[in-house]
N, C-alpha and C positions, 0 to 999 in steps of 0.2 A: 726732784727733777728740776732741771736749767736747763732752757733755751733761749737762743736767740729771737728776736723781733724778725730780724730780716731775713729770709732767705731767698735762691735760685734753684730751679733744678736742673743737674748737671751729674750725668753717666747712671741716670736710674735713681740717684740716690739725692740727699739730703742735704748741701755742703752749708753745713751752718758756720756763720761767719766766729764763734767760739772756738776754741783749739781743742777743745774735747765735749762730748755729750753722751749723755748714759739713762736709759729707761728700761726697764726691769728684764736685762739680759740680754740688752744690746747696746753694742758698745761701738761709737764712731768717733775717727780720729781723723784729723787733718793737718795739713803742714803747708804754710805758702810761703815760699822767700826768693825773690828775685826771680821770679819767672820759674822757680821749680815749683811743683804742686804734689800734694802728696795724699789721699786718701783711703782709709780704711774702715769696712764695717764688719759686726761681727752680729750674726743673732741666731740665741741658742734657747731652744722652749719643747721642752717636753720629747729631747730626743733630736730633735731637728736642729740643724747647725747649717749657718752659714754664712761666707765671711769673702770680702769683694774687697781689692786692694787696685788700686789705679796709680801711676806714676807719669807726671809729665816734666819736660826739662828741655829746651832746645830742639823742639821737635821730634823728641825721643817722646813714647808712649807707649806705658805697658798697664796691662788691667787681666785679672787674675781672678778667676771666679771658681769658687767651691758651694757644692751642696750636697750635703748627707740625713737622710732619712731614711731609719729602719730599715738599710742594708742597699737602701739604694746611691750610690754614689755620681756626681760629674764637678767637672771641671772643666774650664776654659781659661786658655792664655791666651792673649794675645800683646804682640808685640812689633812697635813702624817704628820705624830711625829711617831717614835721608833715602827713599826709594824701597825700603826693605823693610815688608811686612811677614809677619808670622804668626799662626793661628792656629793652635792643638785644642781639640774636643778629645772629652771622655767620658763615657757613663757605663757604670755598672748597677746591676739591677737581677737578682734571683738567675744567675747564670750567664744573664746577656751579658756582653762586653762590645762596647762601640768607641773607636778609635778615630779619630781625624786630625790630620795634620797637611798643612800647606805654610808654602814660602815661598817670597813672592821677592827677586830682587832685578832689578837691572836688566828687566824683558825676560830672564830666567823664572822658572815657575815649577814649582812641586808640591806635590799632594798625593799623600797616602791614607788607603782608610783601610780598615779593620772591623769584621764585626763577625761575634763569638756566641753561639746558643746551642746548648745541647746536642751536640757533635757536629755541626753548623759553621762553616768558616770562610770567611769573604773576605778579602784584600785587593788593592787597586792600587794602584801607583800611575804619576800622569808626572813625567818630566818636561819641561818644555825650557830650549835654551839655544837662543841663534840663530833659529832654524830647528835645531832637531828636536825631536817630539819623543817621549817614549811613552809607553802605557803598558801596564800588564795588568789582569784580572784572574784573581783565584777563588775558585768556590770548592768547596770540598763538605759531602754530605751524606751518613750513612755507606759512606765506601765508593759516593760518584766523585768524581774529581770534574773540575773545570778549568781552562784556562785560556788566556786570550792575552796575547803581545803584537804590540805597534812600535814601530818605530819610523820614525821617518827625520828624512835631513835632506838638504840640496836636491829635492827632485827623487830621493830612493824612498822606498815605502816597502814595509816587512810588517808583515801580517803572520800570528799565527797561534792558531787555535784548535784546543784539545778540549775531548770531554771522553768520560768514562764512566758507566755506569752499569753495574750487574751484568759485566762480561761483553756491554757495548761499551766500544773502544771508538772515535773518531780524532779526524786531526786533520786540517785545512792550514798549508801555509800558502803565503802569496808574496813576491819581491817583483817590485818596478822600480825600475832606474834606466834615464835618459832611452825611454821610448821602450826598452825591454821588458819583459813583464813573466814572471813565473810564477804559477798554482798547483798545487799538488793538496791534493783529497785521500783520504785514507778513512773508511770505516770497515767496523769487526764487528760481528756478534753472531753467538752459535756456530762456527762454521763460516759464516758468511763474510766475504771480503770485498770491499770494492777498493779500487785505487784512481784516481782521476790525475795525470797531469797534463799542463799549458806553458809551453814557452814562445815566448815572442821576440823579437829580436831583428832588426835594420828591415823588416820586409819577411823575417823566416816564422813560419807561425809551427807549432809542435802540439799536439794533442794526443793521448793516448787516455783508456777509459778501461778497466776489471773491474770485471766482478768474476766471484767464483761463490759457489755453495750448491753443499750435498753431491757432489761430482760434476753439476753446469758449469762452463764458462765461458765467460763473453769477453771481447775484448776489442776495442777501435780505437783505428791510429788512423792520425792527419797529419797531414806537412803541407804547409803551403812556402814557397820563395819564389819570387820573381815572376809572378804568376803562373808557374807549377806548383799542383797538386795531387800529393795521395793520400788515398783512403783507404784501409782496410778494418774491415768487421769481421770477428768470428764469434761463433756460437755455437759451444756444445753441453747437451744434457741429455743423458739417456739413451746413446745410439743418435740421438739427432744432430747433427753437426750443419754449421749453417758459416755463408763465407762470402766478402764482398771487397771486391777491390776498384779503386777509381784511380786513375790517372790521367792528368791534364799537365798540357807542356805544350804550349806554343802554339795554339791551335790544335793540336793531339791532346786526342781526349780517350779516354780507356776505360770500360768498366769489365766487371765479371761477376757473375753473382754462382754460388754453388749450395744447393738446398739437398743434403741427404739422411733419409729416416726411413728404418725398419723395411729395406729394400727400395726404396724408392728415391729418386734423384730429380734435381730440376739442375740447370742452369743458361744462364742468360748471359752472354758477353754484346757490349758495343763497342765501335769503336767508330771516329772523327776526325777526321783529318782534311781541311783545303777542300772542303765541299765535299766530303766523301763521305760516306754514312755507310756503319755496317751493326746488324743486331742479330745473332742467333741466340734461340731459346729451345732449351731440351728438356723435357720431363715423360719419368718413368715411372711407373705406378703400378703393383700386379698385372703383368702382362700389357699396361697402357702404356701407349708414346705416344707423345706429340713432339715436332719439333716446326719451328720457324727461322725463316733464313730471311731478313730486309739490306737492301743492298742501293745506295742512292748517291750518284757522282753527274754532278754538271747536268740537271735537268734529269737523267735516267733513274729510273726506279726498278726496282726488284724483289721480289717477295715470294717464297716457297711455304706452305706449310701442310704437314702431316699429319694425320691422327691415325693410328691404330689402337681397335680393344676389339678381344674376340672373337676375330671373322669383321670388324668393322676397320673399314680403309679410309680414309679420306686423304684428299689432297686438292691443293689450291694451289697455281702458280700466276700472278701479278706478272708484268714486264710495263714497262713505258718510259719511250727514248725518241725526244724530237717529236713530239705531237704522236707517237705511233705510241698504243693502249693495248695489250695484247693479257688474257686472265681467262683461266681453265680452272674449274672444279668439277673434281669427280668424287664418288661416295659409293661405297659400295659394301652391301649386308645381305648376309641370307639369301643370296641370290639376286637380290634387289641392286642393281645400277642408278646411279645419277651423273651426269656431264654436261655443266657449262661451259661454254667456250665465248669470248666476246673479245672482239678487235676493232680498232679504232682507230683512221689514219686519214688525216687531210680532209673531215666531212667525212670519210667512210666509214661505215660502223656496220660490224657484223654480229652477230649471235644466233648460239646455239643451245638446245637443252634439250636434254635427253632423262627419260626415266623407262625403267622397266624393274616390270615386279610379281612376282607369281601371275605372269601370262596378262599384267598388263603393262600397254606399251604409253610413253608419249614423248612428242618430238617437236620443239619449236624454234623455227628459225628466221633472223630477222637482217635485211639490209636495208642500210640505207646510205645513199651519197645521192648530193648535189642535187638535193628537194626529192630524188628518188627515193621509195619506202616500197618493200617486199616481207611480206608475212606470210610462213607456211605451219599450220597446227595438224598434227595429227592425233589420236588418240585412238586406243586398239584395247578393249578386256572383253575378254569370252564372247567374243562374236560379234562387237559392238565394236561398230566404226566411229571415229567424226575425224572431219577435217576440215580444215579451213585456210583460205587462200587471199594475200590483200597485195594489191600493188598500187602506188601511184608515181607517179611520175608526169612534172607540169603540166597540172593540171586534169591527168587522166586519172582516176580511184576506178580499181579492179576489185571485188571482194565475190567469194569463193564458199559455201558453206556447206557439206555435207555430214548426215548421221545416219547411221545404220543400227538398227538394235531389234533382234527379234521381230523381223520382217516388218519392223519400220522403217522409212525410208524420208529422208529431208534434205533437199536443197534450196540451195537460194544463190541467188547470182546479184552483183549489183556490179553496175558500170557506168562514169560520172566521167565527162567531156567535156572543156568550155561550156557548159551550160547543158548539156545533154545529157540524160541518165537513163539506167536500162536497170530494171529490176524485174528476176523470174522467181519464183517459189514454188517447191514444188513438195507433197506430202504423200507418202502411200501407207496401209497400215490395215491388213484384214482386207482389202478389198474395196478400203476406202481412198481414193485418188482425189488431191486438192493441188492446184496449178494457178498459179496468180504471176501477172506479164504484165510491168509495168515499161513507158517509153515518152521521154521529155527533152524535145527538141528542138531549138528555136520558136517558143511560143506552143510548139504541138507536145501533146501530153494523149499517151494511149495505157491503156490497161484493160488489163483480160482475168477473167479470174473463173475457172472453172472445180468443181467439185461432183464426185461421181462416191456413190455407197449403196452398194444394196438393191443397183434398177433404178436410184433415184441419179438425179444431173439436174447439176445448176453452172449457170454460167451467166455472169455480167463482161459485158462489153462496154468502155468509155474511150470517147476519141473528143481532144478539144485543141482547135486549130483556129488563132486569128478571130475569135466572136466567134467560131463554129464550134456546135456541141453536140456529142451521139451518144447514145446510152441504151443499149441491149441487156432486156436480165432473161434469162432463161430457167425455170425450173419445172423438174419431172420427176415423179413419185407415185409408184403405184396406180398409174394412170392419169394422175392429175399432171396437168399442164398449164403452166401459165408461161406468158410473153410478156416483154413488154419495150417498147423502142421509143427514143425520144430524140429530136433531132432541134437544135438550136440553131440559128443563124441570122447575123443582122437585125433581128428582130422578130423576123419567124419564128415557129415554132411549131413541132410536129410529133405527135403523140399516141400510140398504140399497145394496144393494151388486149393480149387474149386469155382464156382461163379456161381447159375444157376438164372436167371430171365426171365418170360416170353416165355419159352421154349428155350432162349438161355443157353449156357453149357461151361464154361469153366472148364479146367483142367489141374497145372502145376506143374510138380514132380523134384527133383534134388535129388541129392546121391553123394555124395564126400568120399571114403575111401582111404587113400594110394595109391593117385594118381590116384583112380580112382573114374570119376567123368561123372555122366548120368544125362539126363534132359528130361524130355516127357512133351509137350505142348499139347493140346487139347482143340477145340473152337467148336461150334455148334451152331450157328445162322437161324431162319428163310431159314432150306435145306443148308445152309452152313457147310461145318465139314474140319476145319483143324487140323493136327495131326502134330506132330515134336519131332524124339529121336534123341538123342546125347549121348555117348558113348566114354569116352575118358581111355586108360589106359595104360600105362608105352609106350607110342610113339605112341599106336594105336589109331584110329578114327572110328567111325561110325556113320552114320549122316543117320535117314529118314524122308521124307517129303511127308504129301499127303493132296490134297486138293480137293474136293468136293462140288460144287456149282451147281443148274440144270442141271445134265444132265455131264456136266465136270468132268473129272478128274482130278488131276496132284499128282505123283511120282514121289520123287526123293533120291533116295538111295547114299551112299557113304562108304567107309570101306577102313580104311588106317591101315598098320600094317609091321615093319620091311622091308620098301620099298614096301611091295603091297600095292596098290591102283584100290579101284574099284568104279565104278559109273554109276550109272543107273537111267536114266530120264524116264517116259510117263506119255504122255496127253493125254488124250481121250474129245471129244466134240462133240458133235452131228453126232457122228458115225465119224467122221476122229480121229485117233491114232498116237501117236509118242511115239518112244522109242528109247533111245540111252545109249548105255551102253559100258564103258571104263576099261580096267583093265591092269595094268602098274606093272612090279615085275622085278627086277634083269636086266633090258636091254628090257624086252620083251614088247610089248606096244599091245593090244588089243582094236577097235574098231567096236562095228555096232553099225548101225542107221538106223531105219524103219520108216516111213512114208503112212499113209494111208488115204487118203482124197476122197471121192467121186467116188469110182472104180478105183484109182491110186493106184498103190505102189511101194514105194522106198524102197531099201533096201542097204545099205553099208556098207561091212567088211573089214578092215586092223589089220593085224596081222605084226609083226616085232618083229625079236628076233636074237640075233647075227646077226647082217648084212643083214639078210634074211628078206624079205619083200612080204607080203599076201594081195593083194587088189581085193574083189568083188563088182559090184555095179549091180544090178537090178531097171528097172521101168518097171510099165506098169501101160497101161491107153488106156480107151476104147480099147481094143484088141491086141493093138499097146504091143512091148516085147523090151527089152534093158535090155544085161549082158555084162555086160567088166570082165576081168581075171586077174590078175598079179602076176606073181611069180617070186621073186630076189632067187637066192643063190648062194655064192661063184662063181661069173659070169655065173652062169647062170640065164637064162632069160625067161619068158614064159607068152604071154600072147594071151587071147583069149578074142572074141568080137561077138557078135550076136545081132541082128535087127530083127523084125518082125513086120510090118506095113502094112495092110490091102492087106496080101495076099502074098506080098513079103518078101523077107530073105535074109539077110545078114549072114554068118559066115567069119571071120578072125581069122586066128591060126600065132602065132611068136613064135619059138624057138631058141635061143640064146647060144651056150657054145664053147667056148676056140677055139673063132675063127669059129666056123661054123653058118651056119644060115638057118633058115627055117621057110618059110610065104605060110598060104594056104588062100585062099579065095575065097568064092561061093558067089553066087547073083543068085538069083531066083526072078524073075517079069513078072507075066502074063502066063506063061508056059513055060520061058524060062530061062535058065542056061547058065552060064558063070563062069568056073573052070579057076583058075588061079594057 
């Protein structure tokens, strides 16, 4: 072995500054003279080989590469001189085969490749030169094919590609040039076809689109120029046939559509024109139609439409021209009608609706203009009424309500005036009568309400006017009665109240005016009667009380007024009495009280007024007598005393003043006297 000392590295490899070098089956050679360079290696070991040759000279430059092992092979050349390069690959290997080659001169450019495996086959080609471009691609595989080509130059462009495979076929080509432009589609398989083309061209555009399979087929075409276009669609498979057309031009616009299968049909046309609008639509279906008519020029509108199935009718017709609304529907099955109607002109608006149907009816109609509003309902099944009525008009509201059903009976009224209202109700039902009156009128508000069932009646009355208020209730039921009335005003107030049942009796009054304020109670039960006034007025009082139960009595009086006071009780009961009666003014105090029980009687008086003081007291029983005396004034003193008890007598006399004194007393018992 010899080497050199020095070396660089330069293209992968070794360039030893020696002109030859050699180590156990590799063998490298070099050459340098005057700017040419010259390089070769070689190495071979156990089957393996490979050998790399380089050439430089004036800017010329080629290098040359091999390698082979155990049946796999490649290669690479390449080669640049003054702008112009060139560069081949290759490799094979247990079937595979790969190709590359490109060249590169003068803005020109090409490149092809290749590649090969077990029925596997790919190629591409890519030209480029000037401007113009080409390309094509091939694959082919088990019996599919592929392929794809470009080309292009000054603004054109061409497209175009196939593939095919187990009986699927397609193909897509496309060319554009200066602003034109065309595509065309093609696919296959089983039967099945489609076709797609597009042409373009100054403003004109072209489209068309198939398919076909198993007996379907479909097909649409476009055109557009100068802002005109048409369109047509069709579609058939099976007895189904299907179909659509457009046209547009200038403001003219056109469609048509046509749908038909296994007896049945639709179709739909519009048309446009300069503000003009028209749309019919027809469909037939065992025995069904419908059809629609829309029709619209300068503000007017128009619209029809129909349905028929089986005995069912219907129809609708629209209109509106210049603010005027004019739309009817009717409907009609089995006997059964329906009908709207509705118009609409300058604020007037009308409608109508109508139904009937196995014997039942109903009917609703409505106006209105110029704040004016009129509602009339009626409704009629098997003997049953209702209806109902509204109007108003600035400021007046009318409403109307009646029902009839199986000897019921219902109205009601209501009526609304600048502030006035009037409301009646009225109910019947079996025998049962309810009536309800209302009335509101500048501050005055009335209502009445009456109810009658059975022998029985109730009735409320209210009136309120300015602070003035009335209120009447009435109610009667199997003999029972009650009243009652109440009267408000300014501050007054006035209140009665009766309730009689079964020969009981009640009766309760109040009165409130400016402080003065009265109340009279009154009961009557089974020989019972109690009574009760009250009487109140700027400080004064008066109070009576009397009760009455078999035979009993009881009184009880009172009267209060700037310091007097007066009061008066009796009982009476089975022939015994009592009374006692009080009267108080300024100082002065007044009392007696009697007692009378079974041949007794009591009697007690006290009088007091300035300092002066009056006491009597009386009994007597069985024969038997007792009176006591008392007189105060100003010290003096006076009092006197008497007994009589079955034959005997007591008298006692005391007189009292400024210091003197004087005491008499007699006793008589049996025939005998003793003077003291």
């Amino acid at each position: 072995m010899y080497i050199s000392s020095n070396y660089v590295k330069l293209w992968g490899c070794l360039e030893l500054r020696k002109t030859e070098s050699s180590h156990k089956g590799e063998h490298a050679i070099q050459r340098t003279f005057e700017g040419y360079h010259y390089q070769a290696i070689q190495r071979t070991f156990e089957g393996y080989h490979y050998q790399a040759i380089q050439r430089t000279f004036e800017g010329y430059h080629y290098q040359a590469i091999q390698r082979t092992f155990e049946g796999y092979h490649y290669q690479a050349i390449q080669r640049t001189f003054e702008g112009y390069h060139y560069q081949a690959i290759q490799r094979t290997f247990e079937g595979y085969h790969y190709q590359a080659i490109q060249r590169t001169f003068e803005g020109s450019h090409y490149q092809a490749i290749q590649r090969t495996f077990e029925g596997y086959h790919y190629q591409a080609i890519q030209r480029t030169f000037e401007g113009y471009h080409y390309q094509r691609i091939q694959r082919t595989f088990e019996g599919s094919h592929y392929q794809a080509i470009q080309r292009t130059f000054e603004g054109y462009h061409y497209q175009a590609i196939q593939r095919t495979f187990e009986g699927y076929h397609y193909q897509r080509i496309q060319r554009t040039f200066e602003g034109s432009h065309y595509q065309a589609i093609q696919r296959t398989f089983e039967g099945y076809h489609y076709q797609a083309i597009q042409r373009t061209f100054e403003g004109y555009h072209y489209q068309r689109i198939q398919r076909t399979f198993e007996g379907s087929h479909y097909q649409a075409i476009q055109r557009t120029f100068e802002g005109s276009h048409y369109q047509a669609i069709q579609r058939t498979f099976e007895g189904y046939h299907y179909q659509a057309i457009q046209r547009t031009f200038e403001g003219y616009h056109y469609q048509r559509i046509q749908r038909t299968f296994e007896g049945s049909h639709y179709q739909a046309i519009q048309r446009t024109f300069e503000g003009y609008h028209y749309q019919a639509i027809q469909r037939t279906f065992e025995g069904y139609h419908y059809q629609r008519i829309q029709r619209t020029f300068e503000g007017s509108h128009y619209q029809a439409i129909q349905r028929t199935f089986e005995g069912y009718h219907y129809q609708a017709i629209q209109r509106t021209f210049e603010g005027y609304h004019y739309q009817r529907i009717q409907r009609t099955f089995e006997g059964s009608h329906y009908q709207a109607i509705q118009r609409t002109f300058e604020g007037y608006h009308y409608q109508a609706i109508q139904r009937t149907f196995e014997g039942y009816h109903y009917q609703r109609i409505q106006r209105t203009f110029e704040g004016s509003h009129y509602q009339a309902i009626q409704r009629t099944f098997e003997g049953s009424h209702y209806q109902a009525i509204q109007r108003t008009f600035e400021g007046y509201h009318y409403q109307a309500i009646q029902r009839t059903f199986e000897g019921y009976h219902y109205q009601r009224i209501q009526r609304t005036f600048e502030g006035s209202h009037y409301q009646a109700i009225q109910r019947t039902f079996e025998g049962y009568h309810y009536q309800a009156i209302q009335r509101t009128f500048e501050g005055y508000h009335y209502q009445r309400i009456q109810r009658t069932f059975e022998g029985s009646h109730y009735q409320a009355i209210q009136r309120t006017f300015e602070g003035y208020h009335y209120q009447a209730i009435q109610r009667t039921f199997e003999g029972y009665h009650y009243q009652r009335i109440q009267r408000t005003f300014e501050g007054s107030h006035y209140q009665a109240i009766q309730r009689t049942f079964e020969g009981s009796h009640y009766q309760a009054i109040q009165r409130t005016f400016e402080g003065y304020h009265y109340q009279a109670i009154q009961r009557t039960f089974e020989g019972y009667h109690y009574q009760r006034i009250q009487r109140t007025f700027e400080g004064s009082h008066y109070q009576a009380i009397q009760r009455t139960f078999e035979g009993s009595h009881y009184q009880a009086i009172q009267r209060t007024f700037e310091g007097y006071h007066y009061q008066r009780i009796q009982r009476t009961f089975e022939g015994s009495h009592y009374q006692a009666i009080q009267r108080t003014f300024e100082g002065s105090h007044y009392q007696a009280i009697q007692r009378t029980f079974e041949g007794s009687h009591y009697q007690a008086i006290q009088r007091t007024f300035e300092g002066s003081h009056y006491q009597a007291i009386q009994r007597t029983f069985e024969g038997s007598y007792y009176q006591a005396i008392q007189r105060t004034f100003e010290g003096y003193h006076y009092q006197a005393i008497q007994r009589t008890f079955e034959g005997s007598h007591y008298p006692a006399i005391q007189r009292t003043f400024e210091g003197s004194h004087y005491q008499a007393i007699q006793r008589t018992f049996e025939r005998s006297r003793a003077a003291i």
